[in-house]
C-alpha positions as CSV (number, residue, x, y, z in Angstrom):
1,X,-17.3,-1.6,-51.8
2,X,-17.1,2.3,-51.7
3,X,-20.6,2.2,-51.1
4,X,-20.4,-0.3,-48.2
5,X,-17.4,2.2,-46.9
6,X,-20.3,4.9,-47.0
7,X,-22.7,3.5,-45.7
8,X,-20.8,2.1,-42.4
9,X,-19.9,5.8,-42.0
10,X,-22.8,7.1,-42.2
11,X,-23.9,4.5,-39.1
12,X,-20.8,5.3,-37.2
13,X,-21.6,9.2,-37.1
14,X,-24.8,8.8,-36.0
15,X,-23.7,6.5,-33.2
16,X,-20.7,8.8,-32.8
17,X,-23.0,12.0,-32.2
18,X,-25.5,10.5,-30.2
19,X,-22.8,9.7,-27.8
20,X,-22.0,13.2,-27.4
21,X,-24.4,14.8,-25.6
22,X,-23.8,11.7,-22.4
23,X,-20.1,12.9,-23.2
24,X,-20.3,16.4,-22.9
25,X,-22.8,15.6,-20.1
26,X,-19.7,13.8,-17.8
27,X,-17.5,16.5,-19.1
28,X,-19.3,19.4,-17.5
29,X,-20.2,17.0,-14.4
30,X,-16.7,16.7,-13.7
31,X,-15.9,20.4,-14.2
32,X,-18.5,21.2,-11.6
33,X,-17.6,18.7,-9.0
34,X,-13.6,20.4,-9.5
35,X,-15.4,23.7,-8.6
36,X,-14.7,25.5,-5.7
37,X,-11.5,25.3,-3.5
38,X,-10.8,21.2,-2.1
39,X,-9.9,23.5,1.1
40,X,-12.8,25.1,1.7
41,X,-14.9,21.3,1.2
42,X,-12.4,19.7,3.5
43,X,-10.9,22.0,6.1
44,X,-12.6,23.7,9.5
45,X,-10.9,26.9,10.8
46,X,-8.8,25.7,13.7
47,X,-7.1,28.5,16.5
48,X,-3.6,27.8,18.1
49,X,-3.8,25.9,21.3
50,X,-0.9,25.7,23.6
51,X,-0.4,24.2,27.0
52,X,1.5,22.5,29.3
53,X,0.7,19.1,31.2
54,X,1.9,18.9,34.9
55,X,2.4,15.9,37.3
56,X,0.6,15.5,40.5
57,X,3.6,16.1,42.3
58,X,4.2,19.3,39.6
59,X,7.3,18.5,37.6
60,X,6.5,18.5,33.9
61,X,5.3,15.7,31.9
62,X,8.0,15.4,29.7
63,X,6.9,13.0,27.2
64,X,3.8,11.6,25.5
65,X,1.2,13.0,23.4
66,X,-2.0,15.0,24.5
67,X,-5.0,14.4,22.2
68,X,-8.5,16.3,22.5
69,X,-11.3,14.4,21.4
70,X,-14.7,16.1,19.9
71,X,-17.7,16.9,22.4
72,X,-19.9,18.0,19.7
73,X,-21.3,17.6,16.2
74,X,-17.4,18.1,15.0
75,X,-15.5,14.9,14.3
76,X,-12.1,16.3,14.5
77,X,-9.6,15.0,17.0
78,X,-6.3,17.4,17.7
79,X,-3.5,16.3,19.0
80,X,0.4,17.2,20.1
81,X,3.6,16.0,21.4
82,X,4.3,17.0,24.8
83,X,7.4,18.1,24.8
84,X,10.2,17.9,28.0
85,X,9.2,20.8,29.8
86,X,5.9,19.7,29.6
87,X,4.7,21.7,26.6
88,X,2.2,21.0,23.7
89,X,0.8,22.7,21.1
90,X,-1.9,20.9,18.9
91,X,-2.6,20.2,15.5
92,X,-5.3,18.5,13.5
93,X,-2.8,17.0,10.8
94,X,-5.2,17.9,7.9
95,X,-6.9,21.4,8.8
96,X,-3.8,22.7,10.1
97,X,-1.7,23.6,13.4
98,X,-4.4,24.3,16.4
99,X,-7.9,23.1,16.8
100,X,-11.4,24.1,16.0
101,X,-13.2,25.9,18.7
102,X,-15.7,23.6,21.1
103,X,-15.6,21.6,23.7
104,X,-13.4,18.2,24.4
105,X,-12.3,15.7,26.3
106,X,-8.7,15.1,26.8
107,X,-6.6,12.2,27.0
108,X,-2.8,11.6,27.5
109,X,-1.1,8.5,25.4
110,X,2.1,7.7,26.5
111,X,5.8,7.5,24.2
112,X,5.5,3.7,23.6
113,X,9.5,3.8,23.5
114,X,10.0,5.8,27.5
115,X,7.2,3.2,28.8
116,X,8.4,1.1,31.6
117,X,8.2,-2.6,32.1
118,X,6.2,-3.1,34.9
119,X,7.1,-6.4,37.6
120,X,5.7,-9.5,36.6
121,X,2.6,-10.0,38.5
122,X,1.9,-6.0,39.1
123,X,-1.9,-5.2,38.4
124,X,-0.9,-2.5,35.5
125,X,-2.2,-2.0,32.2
126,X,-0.6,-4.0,29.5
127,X,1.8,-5.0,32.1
128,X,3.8,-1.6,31.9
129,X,3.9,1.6,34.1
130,X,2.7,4.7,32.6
131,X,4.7,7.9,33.2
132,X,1.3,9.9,34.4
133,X,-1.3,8.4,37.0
134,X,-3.5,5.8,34.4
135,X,-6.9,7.7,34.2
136,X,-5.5,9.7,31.9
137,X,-5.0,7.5,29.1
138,X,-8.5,7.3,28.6
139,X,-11.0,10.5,27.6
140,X,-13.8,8.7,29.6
141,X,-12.1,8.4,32.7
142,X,-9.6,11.3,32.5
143,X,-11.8,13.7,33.9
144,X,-10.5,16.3,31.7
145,X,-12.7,18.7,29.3
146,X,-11.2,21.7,27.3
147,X,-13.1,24.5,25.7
148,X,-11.2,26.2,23.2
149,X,-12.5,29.2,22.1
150,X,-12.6,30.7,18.4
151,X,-9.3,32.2,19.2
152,X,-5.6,31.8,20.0
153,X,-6.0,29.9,23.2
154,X,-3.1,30.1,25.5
155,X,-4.3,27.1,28.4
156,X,-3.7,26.9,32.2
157,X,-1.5,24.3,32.9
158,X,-2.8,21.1,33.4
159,X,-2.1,19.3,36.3
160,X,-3.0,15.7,37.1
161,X,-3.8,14.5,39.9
162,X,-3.0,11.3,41.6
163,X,-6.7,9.4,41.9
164,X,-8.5,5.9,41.3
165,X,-10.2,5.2,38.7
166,X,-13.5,5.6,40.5
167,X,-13.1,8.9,42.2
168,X,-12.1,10.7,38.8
169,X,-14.0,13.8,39.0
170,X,-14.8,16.2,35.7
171,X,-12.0,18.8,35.7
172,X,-12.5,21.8,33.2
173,X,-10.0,23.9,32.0
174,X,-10.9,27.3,30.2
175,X,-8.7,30.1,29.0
C-alpha cells in the first residue's frame, strides 16, 4: 500500500509542477496589468469652467443643468447645475471638477421637478413648458459651441435667444 501511496505522489508532483509555470505565468500577468496608476489609464486632464446662462429677456436662468457635449475624438461629456443666479460650473463626474480642453456643443436640460404643465392641446414638447426657449434642450439645434481652452476658463455669459427651431444660427462663445 505504501508503495501505491508513493507512487500516486510521485504522479501528483509532476502534475503539481507542470502546473506551475501557467501559474506563475497568470501571476505575473495580473501583476502587470495592476501596473501603473488606474488614474492615469482612466482620467483626461480637465480645466475649471465657469459660466452663467442668461434668458433672452436677460434675467438668469435659475435652474436646470448645462451639459457640453464632445466635438472631437474625446468622448467626454461635462456637465453642471445651473444655479439661481444663473451660474454653473462643470464637472465630468469621473475625471474631476471642469472639463477637458476642445470644442463642444452645448445643451440646457431642464429641473424635471420646476417644469411646467403645459395646456392641454398646446404644441409643446412632452406636453410641458420649458423654462428657456426649446432649442436649447437639444446640442443639434441649440446653436451653441464652446471652446475651452487648456486652462481655467472663466466664459462670457450665455445668453439665449428667443428663435424657431429653424432660424437657430451657430453661436460660439470663447474666453
Amino acid at each position: 500500500m505504501s508503495m501505491l501511496f508513493e507512487r500516486f505522489q510521485s504522479l501528483t508532483g509532476r502534475i503539481r509542477s507542470s502546473r506551475r509555470p501557467i501559474w506563475l505565468g497568470c501571476v505575473v500577468l495580473s501583476a502587470l496589468a495592476g501596473c501603473g496608476s488606474s488614474d492615469a489609464a482612466g482620467k483626461v486632464t480637465v480645466y475649471p469652467v465657469k459660466g452663467k446662462i442668461l434668458l433672452p429677456d436677460g434675467q438668469p436662468l435659475t435652474s436646470g443643468r448645462v451639459v457640453f457635449l464632445p466635438l472631437g475624438e474625446l468622448m467626454i461629456e461635462s456637465s453642471g447645475t445651473i444655479g439661481a443666479d444663473g451660474a454653473f460650473s462643470l464637472s465630468t463626474g469621473e475625471s474631476g471638477e471642469g472639463a477637458p480642453a476642445g470644442e463642444f456643443r452645448v445643451k440646457i436640460t431642464p429641473n424635471e421637478s420646476k417644469l411646467a404643465v403645459a395646456k392641454p392641446g398646446s404644441r409643446s414638447v412632452n406636453q410641458r413648458k420649458l423654462p428657456f426657449p426649446p432649442q436649447y434642450a437639444d446640442e443639434e439645434t441649440s446653436g451653441l459651441k464652446v471652446t475651452v481652452k487648456p486652462e481655467p476658463n472663466d466664459l462670457p455669459p450665455i445668453r439665449l435667444q428667443k428663435t424657431s427651431l429653424r432660424s437657430v444660427a451657430s453661436v460660439r462663445f470663447h474666453n
